[in-house]
N, C-alpha and C positions, 0 to 999 in steps of 0.2 A: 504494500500500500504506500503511496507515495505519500510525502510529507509537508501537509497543508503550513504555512506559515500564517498568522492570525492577522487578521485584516481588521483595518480599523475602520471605520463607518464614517462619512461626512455630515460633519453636525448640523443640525436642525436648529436650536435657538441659542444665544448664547451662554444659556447659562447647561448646557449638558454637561452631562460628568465624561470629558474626557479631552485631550489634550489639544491646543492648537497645533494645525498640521502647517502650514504655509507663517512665516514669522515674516513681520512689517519689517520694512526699510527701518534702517538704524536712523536715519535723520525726520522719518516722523512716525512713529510707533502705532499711532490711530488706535483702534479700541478693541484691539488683541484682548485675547483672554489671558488671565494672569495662568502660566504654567501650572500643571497639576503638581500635586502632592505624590511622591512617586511607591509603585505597589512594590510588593514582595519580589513580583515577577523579574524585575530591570532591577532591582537591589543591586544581583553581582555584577553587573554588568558599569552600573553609574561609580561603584565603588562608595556610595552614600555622600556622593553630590549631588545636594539635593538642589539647587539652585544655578540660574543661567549660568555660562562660561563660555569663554571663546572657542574658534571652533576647531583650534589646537588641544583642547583639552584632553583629549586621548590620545596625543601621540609622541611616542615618547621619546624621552629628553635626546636619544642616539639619535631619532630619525628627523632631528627637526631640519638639521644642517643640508639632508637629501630633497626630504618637503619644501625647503625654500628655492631649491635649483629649479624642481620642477613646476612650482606656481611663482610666478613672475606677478605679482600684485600692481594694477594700473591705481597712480598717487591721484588722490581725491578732488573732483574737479569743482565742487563748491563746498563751504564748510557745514559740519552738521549742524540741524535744528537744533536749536537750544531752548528746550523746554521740559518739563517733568511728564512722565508718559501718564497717558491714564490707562486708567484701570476698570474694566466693565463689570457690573454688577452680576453676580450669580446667584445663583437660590442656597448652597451651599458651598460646602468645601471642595473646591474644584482636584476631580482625581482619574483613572485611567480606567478606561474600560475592560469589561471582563477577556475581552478577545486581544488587548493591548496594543502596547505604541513601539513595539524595539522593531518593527520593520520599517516604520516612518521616522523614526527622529533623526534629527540632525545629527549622526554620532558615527565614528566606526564601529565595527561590528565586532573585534578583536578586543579583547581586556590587555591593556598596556599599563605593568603597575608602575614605569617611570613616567607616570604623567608629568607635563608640563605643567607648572602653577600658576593660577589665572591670574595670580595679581603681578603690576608691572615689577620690573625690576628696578626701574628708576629710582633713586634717594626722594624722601620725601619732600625735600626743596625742590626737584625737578620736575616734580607730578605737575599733569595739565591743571588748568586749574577751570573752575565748570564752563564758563563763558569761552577757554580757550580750548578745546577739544581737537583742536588739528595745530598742535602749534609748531610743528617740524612737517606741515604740509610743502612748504619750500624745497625741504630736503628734496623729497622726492621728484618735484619738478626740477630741481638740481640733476638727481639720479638718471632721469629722464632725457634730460639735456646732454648728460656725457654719454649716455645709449646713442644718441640720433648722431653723435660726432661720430662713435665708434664705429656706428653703420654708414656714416658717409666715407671715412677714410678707409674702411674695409670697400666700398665698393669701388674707392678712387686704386685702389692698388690693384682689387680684381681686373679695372678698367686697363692699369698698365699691365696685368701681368697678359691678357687679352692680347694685347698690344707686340708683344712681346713673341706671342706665339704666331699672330700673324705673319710676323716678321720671318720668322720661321719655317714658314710653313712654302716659302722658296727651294724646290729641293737643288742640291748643287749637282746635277745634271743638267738642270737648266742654264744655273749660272754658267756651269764651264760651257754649254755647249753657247753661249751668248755672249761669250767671251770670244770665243775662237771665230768664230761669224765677226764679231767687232775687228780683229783685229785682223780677218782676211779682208774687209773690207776696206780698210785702211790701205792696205800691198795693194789691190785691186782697184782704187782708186787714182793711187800714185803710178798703177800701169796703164792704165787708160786714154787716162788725161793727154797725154803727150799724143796718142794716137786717134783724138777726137773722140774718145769715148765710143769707139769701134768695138763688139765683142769681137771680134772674128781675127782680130790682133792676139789675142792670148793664146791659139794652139802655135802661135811664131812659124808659119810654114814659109819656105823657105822661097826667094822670089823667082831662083832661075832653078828651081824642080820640078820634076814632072806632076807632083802637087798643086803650084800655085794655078798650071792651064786646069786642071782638074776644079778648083778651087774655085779662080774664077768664070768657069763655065754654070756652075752651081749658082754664084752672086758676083756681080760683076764690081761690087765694091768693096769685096773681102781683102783686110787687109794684109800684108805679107810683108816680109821682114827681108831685109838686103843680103845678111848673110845664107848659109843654109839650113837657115831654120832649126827647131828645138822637138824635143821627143813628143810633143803635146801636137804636133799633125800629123803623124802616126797613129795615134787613137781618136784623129779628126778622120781621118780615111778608113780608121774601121767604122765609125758613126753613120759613114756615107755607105760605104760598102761592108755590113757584117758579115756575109759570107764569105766575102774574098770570090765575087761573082760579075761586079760590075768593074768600072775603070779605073776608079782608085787604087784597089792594090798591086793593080800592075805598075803605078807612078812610086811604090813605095821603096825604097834601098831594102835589100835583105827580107824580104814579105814572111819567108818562112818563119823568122824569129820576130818581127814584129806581132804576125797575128798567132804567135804561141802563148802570149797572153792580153787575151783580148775583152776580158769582162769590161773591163771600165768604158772602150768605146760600143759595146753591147750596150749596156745603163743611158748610155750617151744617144742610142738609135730608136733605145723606147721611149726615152722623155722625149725626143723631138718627134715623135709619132713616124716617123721615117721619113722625114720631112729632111732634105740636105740642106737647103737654106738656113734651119733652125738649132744645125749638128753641132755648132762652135756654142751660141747660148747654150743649150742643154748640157754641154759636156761642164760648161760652167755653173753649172743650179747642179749636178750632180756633185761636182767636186765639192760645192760648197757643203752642199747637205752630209756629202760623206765622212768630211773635216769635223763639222759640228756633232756629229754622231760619235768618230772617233774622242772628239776633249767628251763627252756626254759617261760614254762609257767609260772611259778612266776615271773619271769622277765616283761613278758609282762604283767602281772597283777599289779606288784608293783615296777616295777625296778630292778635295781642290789642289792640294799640294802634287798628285798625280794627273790631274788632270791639266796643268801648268806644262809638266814636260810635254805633252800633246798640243795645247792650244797656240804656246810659244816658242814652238818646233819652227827653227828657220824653212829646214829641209820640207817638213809639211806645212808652211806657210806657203812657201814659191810654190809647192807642187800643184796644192788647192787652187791657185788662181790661176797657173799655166795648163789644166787639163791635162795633169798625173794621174797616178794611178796611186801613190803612194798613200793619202789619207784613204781610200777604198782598204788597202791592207790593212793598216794600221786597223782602223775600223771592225773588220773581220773578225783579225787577230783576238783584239781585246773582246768582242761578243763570243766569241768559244772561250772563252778563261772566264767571264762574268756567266757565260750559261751553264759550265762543270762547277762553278762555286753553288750555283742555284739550284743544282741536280734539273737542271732540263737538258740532257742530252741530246733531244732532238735539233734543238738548235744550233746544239756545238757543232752536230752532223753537219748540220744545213750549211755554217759558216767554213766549215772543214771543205766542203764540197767546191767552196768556189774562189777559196785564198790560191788554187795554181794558177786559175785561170788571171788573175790580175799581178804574178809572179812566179816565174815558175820556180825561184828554189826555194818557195814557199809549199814546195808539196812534203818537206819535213817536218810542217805541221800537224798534220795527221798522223804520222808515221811516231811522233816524240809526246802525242795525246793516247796514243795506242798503247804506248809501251807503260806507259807512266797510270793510265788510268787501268791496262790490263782488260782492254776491252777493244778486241782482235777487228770489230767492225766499223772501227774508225777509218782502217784501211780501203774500206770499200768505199771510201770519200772521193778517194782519188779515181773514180769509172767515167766519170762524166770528164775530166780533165785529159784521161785515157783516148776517152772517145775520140774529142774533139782534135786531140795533136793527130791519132790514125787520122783524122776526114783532111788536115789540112796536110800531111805529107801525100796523101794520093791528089787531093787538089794541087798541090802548092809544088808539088814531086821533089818535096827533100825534110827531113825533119829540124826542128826549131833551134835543135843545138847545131847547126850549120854554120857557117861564118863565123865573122866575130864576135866574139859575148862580151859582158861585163866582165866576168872569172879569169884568174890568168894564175901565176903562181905564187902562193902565201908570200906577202908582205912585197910584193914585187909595186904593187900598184902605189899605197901607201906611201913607200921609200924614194917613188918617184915623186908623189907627192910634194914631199916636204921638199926635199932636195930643189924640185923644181921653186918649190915656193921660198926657198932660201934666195936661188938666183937673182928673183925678183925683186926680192927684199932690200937683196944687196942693193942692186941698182934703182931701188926706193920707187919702184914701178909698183911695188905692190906689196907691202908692209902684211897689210891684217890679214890673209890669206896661210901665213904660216905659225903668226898666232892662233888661230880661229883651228888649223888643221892639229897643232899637236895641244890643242888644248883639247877637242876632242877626243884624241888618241887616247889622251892619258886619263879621261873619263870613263871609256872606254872599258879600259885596261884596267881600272880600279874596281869598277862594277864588278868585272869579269871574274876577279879574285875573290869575290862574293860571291856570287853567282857559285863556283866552286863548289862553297860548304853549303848551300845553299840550293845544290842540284837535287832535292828529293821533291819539290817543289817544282810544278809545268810553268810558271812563271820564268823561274832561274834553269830550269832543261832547256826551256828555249830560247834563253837570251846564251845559254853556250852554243848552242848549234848555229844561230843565228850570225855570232862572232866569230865561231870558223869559220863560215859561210867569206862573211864581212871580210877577213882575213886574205882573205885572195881574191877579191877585187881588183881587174885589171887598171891599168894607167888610164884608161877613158874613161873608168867611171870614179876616179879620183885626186887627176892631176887640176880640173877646173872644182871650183870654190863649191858652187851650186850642186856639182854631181856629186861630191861625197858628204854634203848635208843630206842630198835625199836618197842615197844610198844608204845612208845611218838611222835617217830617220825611224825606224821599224824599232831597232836596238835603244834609241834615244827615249823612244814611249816605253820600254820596259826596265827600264832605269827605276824609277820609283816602287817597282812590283819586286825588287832584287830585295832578301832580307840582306842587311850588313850586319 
């Protein structure tokens, strides 16, 4: 049987025997029944208090200091009535009904024997006195005031910390890649200008090659350069001709090793929709974009500190705006090393697949992610690069290592180098060229010996392989200023990735 709790009845006249339920406002009493005389029932409970008390009276003296956290008291907005309350007539002695009042009264329900004592604690000179019943009413509008401060400087700091995260919230792939866009814009400005702000000046084709009739048969105002032109209209004639099917690649020096690596003027023939008038711009929105993507992903590989050696890379500054290929590698590279940290291997595949085609002795990329990662299908990156050299030595009837290459014998190219760059020195033709060359070198060289203890790591595997490579560089790809900056360039972005 469930258990009824006694219900008290709402009174009918004011004089019943039983207790006021609802108690008047402290500041005007009105004509309340005087409290009952309390029964047997509520004895234990009152502890034989038998008259009013605040409405701390039951709880006890440990729990006041909790009670006060959790009831925040609003300070009194006008003072109390000051008058003597009345008192309403009853026919008797007012007392509690048989079914009682311990589920209505104002009280906890708990018997607490450290009650709190109703009378104040104040000295008896400090007591209100009747006419002053709120006499530290101030205080609390004081108390009130240093709240509303503490809630405006809490919201003025929320405000800057706000602030703060906004600021934040720039990630630094943005920044670098908007860096390195600022600052090829800058080179690409300073190139232009002199040639009327012509695009068609930056692949530099050459004036009296079988390029330039090629060239301006295309646009008859494309502009060409006096000497024999620069490597950037080589991947202007793949742009034109990607297969090696129309008249461009027969105008090219050495075709077979030109179009052995030919992604970047591929890039170059789909942004210009195959359009040959538009092949010089595109190759130039390509570079740029492939520059900014390269500082992008060193960023999130190593930071802005890493993303520096990319974006303020001589070598991949001139490459960007001359229609290289070099920030496309670079780019590549750093996306399979940011996709094996991320475990998405399909991507690293993806970027594995197409680093020979924009270099070919980048196909030890795969080869040195194979060994290292122990994941034998890296190797099948290199089918498509496979393919494409079979189609161009039956096309082209000779394969890509034919003729002259960059490679020749360790330190042969270097040594000529400097040497050369001594000469000029001497003769004050040309000072910063041999500064700039063995300042490199011994950058270089010092990485490299980190790189070392440092080989258990595909970051520092590749920056060894990549410096042997570097290491036999023949004299044309490192006796002029420009070609062994952006023959470096690759080793230079992996500089920051090397632990020392």
């Amino acid at each position: 049987m469930l258990d009824v709790p006694d219900v008290e009845l709402d009174p009918l006249v004011p004089g019943q025997r039983r207790a006021a339920v609802d108690l008047r406002p402290a500041r005007d009493p009105g004509l309340d029944l005087e409290p009952p005389q309390l029964t047997r029932r509520v004895a234990l409970d009152l502890v034989a208090q038998r008259r009013p008390r605040p409405d701390q009276a039951h709880v006890a003296a440990d729990h006041v200091p909790q009670l006060r956290q959790l009831v925040e008291r609003q300070p009194a907005e006008q003072g109390a009535g000051t008058r003597d309350p009345c008192v309403s007539l009853v026919h008797r002695e007012a007392g509690a009904l048989v079914l009682g009042a311990d589920d209505h009264r104002a009280e906890l329900q708990q018997l607490e024997v450290g009650a709190v004592a109703a009378d104040p604690c104040l000295p008896v000179e400090d007591r209100a006195a009747v006419l002053e019943l709120d006499g530290e009413r101030s205080e609390g509008e004081d108390r009130r005031g240093r709240d509303e401060r503490r809630t405006r400087e809490s919201e003025i700091c929320r405000a800057i910390h706000d602030v703060r995260i906004t600021r934040r919230v720039v990630p630094p792939e943005a920044v670098a890649a908007a860096l390195a866009l600022a600052l090829a814009g800058v080179v690409a400005a300073a190139t232009l200008r002199p040639d009327g702000w012509n695009v068609t000046s930056l692949p530099r084709v050459g004036a009296g090659t079988g390029l330039a009739t090629v060239a301006h048969g295309v646009d008859h105002g494309f502009a060409t350069v006096p000497s024999a032109g620069y490597d950037g209209q080589f991947y202007w004639a793949i742009a034109v001709d990607p297969l090696a099917r129309g008249r461009a690649h027969a105008a090219v020096d050495k075709p077979t090793y030109r179009y052995g690596h030919p992604l970047f003027g591929w890039l170059g023939w789909l942004a210009s929709a195959g359009r040959a008038s538009a092949a010089a711009g595109a190759l130039f929105a390509v570079g740029l974009l492939a520059f900014a993507a390269a500082a992008a992903l060193a960023a999130a590989l190593g930071g802005m500190r890493a993303a520096l050696f990319t974006a303020a890379s001589p070598g991949l500054l001139y490459a960007a705006v001359h229609d290289l290929a070099e920030p496309l590698s670079v780019a590549l590279v750093l996306g399979a090393l940011l996709a094996l940290r991320r475990s998405r291997p399909g991507i690293a595949l993806a970027c594995c697949a197409f680093l020979p085609l924009t270099k070919e002795q980048l196909v030890v990329v795969p080869v040195v992610l194979a060994l290292w990662t122990r994941r034998p299908w890296f190797l099948a990156t290199l089918l498509p690069s496979v393919l494409w050299w079979i189609y161009a030595r039956v096309h082209l009837g000779a394969w890509f290592t034919t003729g002259d290459t960059a490679l020749g014998a360790p330190f042969a190219g270097w040594k000529r180098a400097v040497l050369d760059a001594g000469v000029r020195a001497a003769g004050g033709s040309d000072e910063v060229t041999l500064i700039v060359v063995v300042a490199l070198l011994a950058l270089l060289s010092l990485v490299a010996v980190a790189a070392v203890r440092d080989r258990r790591r595909p970051p520092a595997a590749l920056y060894l392989v990549l410096a042997a490579i570097a290491i036999c560089l023949a004299p044309n790809a490192t006796v002029i200023l420009r070609d062994a900056l952006r023959n470096t360039a690759l080793l230079v972005a992996l500089v920051p990735f090397v632990r020392r």
